[in-house]
C-alpha positions as CSV (number, residue, x, y, z in Angstrom):
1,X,7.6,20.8,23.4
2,X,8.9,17.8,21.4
3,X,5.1,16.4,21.9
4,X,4.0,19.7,20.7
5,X,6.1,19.6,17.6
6,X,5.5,16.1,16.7
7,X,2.0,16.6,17.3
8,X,1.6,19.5,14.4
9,X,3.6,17.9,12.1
10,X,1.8,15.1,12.1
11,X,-1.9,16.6,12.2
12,X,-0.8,20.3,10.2
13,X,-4.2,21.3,9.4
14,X,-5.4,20.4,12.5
15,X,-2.5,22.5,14.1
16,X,-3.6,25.0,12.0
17,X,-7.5,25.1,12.6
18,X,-6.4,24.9,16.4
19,X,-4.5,28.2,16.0
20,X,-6.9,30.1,13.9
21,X,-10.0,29.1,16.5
22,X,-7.7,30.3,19.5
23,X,-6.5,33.7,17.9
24,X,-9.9,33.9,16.8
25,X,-11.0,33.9,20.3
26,X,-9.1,36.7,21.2
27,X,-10.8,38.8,19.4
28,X,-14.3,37.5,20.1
29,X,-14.4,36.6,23.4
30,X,-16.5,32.9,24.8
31,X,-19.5,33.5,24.8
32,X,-23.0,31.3,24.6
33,X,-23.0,32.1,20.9
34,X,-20.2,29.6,20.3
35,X,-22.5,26.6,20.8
36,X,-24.3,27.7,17.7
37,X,-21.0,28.0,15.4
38,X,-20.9,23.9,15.2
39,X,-22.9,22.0,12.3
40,X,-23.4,19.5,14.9
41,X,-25.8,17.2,11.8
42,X,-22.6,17.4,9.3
43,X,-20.1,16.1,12.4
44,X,-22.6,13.3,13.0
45,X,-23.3,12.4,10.0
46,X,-19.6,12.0,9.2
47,X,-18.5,10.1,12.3
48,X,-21.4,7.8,11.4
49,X,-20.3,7.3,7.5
50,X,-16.8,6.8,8.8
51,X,-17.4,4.3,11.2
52,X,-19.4,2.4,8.7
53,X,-17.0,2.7,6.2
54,X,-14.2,1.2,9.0
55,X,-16.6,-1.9,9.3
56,X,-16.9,-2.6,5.3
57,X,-13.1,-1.8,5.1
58,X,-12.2,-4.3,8.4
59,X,-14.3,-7.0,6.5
60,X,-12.2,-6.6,3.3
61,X,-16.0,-5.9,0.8
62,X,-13.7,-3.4,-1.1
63,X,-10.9,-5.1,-1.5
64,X,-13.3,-8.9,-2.3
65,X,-14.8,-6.2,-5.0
66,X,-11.9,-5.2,-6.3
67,X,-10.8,-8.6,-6.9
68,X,-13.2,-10.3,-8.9
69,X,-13.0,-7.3,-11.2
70,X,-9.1,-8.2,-11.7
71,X,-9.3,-11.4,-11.9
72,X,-10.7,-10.9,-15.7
73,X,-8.0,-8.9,-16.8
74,X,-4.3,-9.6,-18.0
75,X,-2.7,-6.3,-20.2
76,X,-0.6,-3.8,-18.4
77,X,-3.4,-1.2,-19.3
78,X,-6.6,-3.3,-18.5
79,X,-4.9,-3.6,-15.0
80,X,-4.4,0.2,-14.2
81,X,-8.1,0.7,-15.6
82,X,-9.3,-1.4,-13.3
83,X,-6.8,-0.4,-10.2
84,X,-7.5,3.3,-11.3
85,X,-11.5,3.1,-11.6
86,X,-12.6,1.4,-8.4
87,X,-11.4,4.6,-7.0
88,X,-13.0,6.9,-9.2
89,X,-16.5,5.0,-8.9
90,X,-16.2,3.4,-4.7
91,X,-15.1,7.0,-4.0
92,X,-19.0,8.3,-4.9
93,X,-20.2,5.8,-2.2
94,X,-17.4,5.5,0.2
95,X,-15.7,9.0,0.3
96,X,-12.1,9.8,-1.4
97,X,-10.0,8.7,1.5
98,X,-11.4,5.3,2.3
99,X,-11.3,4.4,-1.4
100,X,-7.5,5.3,-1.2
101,X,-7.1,4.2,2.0
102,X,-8.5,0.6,0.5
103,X,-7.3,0.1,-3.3
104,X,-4.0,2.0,-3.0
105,X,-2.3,-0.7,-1.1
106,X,-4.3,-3.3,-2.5
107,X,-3.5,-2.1,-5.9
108,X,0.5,-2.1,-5.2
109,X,-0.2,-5.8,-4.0
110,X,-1.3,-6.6,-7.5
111,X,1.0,-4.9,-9.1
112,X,3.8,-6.8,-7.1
113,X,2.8,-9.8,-7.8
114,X,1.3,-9.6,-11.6
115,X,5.0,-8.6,-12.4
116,X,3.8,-4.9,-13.1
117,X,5.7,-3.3,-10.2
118,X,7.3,-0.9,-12.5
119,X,4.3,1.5,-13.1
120,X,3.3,2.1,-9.5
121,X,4.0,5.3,-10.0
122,X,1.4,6.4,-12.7
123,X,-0.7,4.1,-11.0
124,X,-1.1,5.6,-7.5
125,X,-1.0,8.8,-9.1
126,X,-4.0,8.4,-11.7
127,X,-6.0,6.0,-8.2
128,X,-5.0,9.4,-6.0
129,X,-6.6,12.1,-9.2
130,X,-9.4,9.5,-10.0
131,X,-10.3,9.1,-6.1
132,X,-10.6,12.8,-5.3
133,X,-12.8,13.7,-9.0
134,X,-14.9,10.5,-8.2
135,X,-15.9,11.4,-5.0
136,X,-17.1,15.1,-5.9
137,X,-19.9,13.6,-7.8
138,X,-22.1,12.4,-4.7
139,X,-23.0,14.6,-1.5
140,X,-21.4,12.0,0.6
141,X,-18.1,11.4,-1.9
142,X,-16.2,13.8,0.3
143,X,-16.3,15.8,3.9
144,X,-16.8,19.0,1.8
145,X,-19.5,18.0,-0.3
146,X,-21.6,16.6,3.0
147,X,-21.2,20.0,4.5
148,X,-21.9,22.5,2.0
149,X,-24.8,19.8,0.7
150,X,-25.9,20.6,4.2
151,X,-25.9,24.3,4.3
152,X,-26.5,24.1,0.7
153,X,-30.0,22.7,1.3
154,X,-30.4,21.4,-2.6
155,X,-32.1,18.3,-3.1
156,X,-29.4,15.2,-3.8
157,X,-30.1,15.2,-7.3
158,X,-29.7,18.8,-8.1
159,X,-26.2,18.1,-6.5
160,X,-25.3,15.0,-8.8
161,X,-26.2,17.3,-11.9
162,X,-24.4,20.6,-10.5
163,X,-21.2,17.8,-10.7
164,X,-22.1,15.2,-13.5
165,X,-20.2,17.4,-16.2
166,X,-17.4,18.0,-14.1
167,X,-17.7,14.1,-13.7
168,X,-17.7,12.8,-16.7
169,X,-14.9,15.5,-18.3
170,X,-13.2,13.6,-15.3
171,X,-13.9,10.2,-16.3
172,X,-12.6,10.9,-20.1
173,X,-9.4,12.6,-18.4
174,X,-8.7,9.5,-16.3
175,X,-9.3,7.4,-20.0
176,X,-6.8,9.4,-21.7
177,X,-4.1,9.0,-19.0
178,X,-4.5,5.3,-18.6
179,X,-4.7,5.0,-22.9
180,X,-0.3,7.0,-22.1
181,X,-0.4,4.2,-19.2
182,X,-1.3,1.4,-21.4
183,X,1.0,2.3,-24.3
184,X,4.2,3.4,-22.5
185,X,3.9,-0.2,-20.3
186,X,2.5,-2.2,-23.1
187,X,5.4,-5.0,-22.7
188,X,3.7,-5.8,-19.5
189,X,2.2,-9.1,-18.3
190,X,0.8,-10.3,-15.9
191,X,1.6,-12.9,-14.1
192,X,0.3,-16.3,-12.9
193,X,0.1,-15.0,-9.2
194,X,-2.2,-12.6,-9.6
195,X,-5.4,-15.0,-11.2
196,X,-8.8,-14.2,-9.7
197,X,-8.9,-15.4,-6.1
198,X,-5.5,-14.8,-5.5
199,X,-5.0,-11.4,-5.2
200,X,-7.5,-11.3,-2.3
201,X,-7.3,-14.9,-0.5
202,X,-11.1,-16.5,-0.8
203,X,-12.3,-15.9,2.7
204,X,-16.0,-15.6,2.9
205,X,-17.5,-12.4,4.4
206,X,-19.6,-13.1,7.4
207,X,-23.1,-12.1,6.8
208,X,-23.7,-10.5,10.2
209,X,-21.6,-8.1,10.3
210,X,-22.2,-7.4,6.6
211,X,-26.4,-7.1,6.6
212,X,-26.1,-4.5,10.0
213,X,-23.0,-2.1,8.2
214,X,-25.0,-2.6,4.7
215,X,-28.6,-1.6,7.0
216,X,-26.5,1.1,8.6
217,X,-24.9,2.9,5.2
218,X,-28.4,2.6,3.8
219,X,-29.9,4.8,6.8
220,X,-27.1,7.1,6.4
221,X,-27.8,7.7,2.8
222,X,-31.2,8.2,3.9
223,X,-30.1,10.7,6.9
224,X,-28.3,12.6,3.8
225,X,-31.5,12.9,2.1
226,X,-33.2,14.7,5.2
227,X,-35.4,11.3,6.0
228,X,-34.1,10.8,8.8
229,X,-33.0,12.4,12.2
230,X,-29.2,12.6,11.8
231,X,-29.6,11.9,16.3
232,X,-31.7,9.0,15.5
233,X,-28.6,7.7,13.0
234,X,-26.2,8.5,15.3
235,X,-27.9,6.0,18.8
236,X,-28.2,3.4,15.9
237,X,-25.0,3.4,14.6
238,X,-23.2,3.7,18.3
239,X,-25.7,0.5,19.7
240,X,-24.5,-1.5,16.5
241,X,-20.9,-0.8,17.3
242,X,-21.1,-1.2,20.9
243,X,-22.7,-4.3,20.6
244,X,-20.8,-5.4,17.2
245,X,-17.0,-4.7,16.9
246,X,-16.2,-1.7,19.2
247,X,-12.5,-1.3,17.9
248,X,-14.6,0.5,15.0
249,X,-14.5,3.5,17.1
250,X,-11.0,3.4,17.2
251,X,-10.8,3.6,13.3
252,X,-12.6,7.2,13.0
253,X,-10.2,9.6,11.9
254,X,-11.4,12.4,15.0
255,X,-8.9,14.6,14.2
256,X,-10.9,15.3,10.7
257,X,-13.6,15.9,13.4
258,X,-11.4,18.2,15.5
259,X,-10.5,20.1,12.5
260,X,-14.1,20.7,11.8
261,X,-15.2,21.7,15.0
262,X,-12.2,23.9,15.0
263,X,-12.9,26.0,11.9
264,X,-16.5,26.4,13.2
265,X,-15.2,28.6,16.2
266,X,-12.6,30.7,13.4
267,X,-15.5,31.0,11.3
268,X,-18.4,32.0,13.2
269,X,-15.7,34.6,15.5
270,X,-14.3,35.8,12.3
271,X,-18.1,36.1,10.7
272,X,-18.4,38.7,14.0
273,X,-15.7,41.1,12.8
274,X,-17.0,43.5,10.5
275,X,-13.9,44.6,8.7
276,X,-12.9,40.6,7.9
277,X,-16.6,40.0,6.6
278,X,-16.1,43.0,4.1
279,X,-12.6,42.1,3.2
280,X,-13.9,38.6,2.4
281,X,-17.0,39.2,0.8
282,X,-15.0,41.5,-1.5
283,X,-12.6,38.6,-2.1
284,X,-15.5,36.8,-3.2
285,X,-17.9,38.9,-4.8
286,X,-18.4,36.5,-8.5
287,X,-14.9,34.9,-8.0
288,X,-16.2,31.4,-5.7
289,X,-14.8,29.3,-8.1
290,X,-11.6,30.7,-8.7
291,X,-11.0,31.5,-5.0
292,X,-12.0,28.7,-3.3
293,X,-9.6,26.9,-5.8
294,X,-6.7,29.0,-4.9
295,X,-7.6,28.9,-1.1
296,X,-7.4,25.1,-1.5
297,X,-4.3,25.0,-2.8
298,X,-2.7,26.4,0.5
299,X,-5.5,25.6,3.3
300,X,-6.8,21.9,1.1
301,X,-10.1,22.2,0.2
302,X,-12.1,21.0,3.5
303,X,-10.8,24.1,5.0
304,X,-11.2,26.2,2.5
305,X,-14.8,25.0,2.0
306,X,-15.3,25.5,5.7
307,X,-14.0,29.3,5.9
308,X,-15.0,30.1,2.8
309,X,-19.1,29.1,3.3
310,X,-19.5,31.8,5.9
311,X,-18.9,34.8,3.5
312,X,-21.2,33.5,0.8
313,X,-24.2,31.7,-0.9
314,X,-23.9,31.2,-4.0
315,X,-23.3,27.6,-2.9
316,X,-23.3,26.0,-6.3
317,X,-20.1,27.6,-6.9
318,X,-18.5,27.1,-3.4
319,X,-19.5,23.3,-4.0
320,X,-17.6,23.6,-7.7
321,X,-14.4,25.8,-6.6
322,X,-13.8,23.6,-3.6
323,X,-14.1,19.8,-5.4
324,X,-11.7,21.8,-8.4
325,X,-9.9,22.9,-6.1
326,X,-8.6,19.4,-4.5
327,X,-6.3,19.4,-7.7
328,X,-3.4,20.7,-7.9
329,X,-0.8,20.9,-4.9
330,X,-0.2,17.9,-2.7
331,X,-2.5,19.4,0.3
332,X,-5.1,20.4,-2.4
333,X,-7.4,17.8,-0.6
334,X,-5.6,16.4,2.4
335,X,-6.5,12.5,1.2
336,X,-4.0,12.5,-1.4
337,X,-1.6,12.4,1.2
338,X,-2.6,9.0,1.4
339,X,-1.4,7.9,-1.5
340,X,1.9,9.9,-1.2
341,X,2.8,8.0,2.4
342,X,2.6,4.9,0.7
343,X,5.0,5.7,-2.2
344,X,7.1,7.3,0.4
345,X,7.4,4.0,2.7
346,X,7.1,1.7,0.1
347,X,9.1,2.8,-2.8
348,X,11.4,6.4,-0.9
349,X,13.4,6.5,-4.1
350,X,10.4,7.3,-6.1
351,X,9.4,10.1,-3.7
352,X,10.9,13.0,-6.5
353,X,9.8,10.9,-9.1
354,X,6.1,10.7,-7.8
355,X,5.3,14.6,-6.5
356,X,6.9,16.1,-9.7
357,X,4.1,13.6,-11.8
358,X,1.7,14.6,-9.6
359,X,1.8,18.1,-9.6
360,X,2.0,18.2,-13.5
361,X,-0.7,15.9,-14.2
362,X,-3.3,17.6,-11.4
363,X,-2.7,20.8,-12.8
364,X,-3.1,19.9,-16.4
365,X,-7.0,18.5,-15.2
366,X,-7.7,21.1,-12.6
367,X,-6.9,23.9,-16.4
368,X,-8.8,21.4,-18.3
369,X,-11.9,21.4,-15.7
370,X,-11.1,25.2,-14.7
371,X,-12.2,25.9,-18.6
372,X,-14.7,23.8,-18.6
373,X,-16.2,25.4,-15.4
374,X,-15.8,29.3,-16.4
């Protein structure tokens, strides 16, 4: 029982998919139908993209990136731009929670040891916000935006114009908060530490390892685009790890995988029960946006993407509501939890401090990009 309880309060939505798919199954029984609920392309595709994303991240490209960039800045402000925008813009390439996963502790490691410790908190905050708006830009920023791209079957620039407004209204937001940033730390500088080369020590990246992961993301990108078999992907990406760095497969987040696969069942039973479908599709009928924006504030916005796809298609909106939607509470989209387990184990007296900031500022851009988008 205590493995039980440890287990769903570590992995909640997970817990939660679990127990949804199994009530689920009480109502519609197993049967040889179930085999068709899964979106077997969008799973494959994402365990490829992750694992790819493990390799660049074990070889330290991101962080090597992110550190020529600082090395040419000094001010308080220039340095949060910097920290703030290599998630917004590595997010579009390299989905929301590896960018955090990368330049959040990176970024409190420059801000140790510039001197600049003291705004970690707007900092983390504004890298968590500019992470998750970033990545809604790009079919492959996020796991929601690779699935409903998928059932959405739009072509891949459709998609980036459905989001650039949304985008750039984003990128301005980010500006403004960072301009507060700049001007409330202004007496900040930084220090002799932190000069280029030194916040990420000067090892070369080994040019193996780096030509097959940049070969491999470049075949992904091309599996997103429908030119290629998402199976073929899939062997190639498997030989290269097998033969490469095999502690990569340990690195794939599975239970993001799990939860998928577990939604598929709840979905595609629940899409068999009359009296839910009409219940939904009332719910819905010409309110996507507004309800897969509230959904994602209590299910985050994976889930609600998930559940939520099987009782429309007006797919442009779904896509909209959902990527809105990861503003707002803390499990709005699960990888700003992320940033929030660093602040908590790093810096536990900030905790307060930190989840009051961030629910304030997310919902004053989810209302500016909610009035933007109705």
């Amino acid at each position: 029982m205590k493995r039980i309880k440890a287990f769903a309060k570590k992995e909640t939505v997970l817990s939660a998919a679990i127990v949804l798919a199994l009530v689920s199954m009480v109502l519609v029984k197993p049967d040889k139908e179930y085999l068709a609920y899964m979106d077997y392309r969008t799973m494959g595709l994402l365990f490829c993209l992750m694992t790819v994303m493990a390799g660049f991240n074990r070889l330290g490209v991101f962080r090597a990136a992110g550190g020529k960039l600082l090395g040419r800045v000094s001010r308080a402000g220039c340095v949060a731009a910097v920290l703030v925008y290599l998630c917004f813009f590595f997010s579009m390439i390299i989905t929301n929670d590896v960018a955090l996963i990368t330049f959040v502790p990176f970024g409190i490691t420059v801000l140790k040891m510039a001197g600049m410790e003291a705004m970690v908190v707007p900092v983390v905050l504004l890298q968590t916000i500019g992470a998750n708006l970033g990545s809604m830009m790009t079919p492959v920023g996020n796991p929601q935006n690779l699935y409903l791209y998928s059932r959405a079957g739009i072509p891949a620039l459709d998609f980036v114009g459905l989001m650039m407004p949304y985008t750039l209204a984003s990128f301005a937001l980010l500006g403004i908060g960072l301009i507060i940033v700049g001007r409330l730390f202004r007496g900040l500088k930084r220090g002799e530490e932190c000069r280029e080369g030194k916040t990420c020590p000067g090892e070369k990246l080994p040019l193996g390892p780096l030509f097959t992961y940049t070969a491999l993301f470049g075949l992904s990108i091309c599996c997103v685009a429908h030119m290629l078999p998402w199976q073929l992907l899939l062997i190639l990406v498997l030989a290269a790890v097998w033969m490469g760095d095999r502690s990569l497969l340990l690195a794939v987040d599975y239970s993001l995988l799990a939860t998928f696969g577990a939604f598929f069942i709840f979905i595609g039973n629940m899409g068999r029960v009359p009296a839910f479908c009409r219940m939904l599709e009332d719910i819905l009928n010409s309110r996507e946006i507004l309800t897969a924006v509230a959904a994602s504030q209590v299910l985050s916005n994976v889930p609600a993407a998930l559940l939520l796809s099987g009782f429309t298609d007006r797919w442009e909106c779904l896509i909209v509501g959902t990527n809105l939607g990861g503003l707002g509470t803390l499990i709005a989209s699960m990888a700003s939890l992320i940033s929030y387990k660093y602040i908590a184990r790093l810096y536990p007296m900030y905790r307060g401090r930190y989840l009051a900031w961030f629910t304030a500022v997310n919902l004053a851009f989810l209302a500016v990009l909610l009035w933007i988008a109705l």
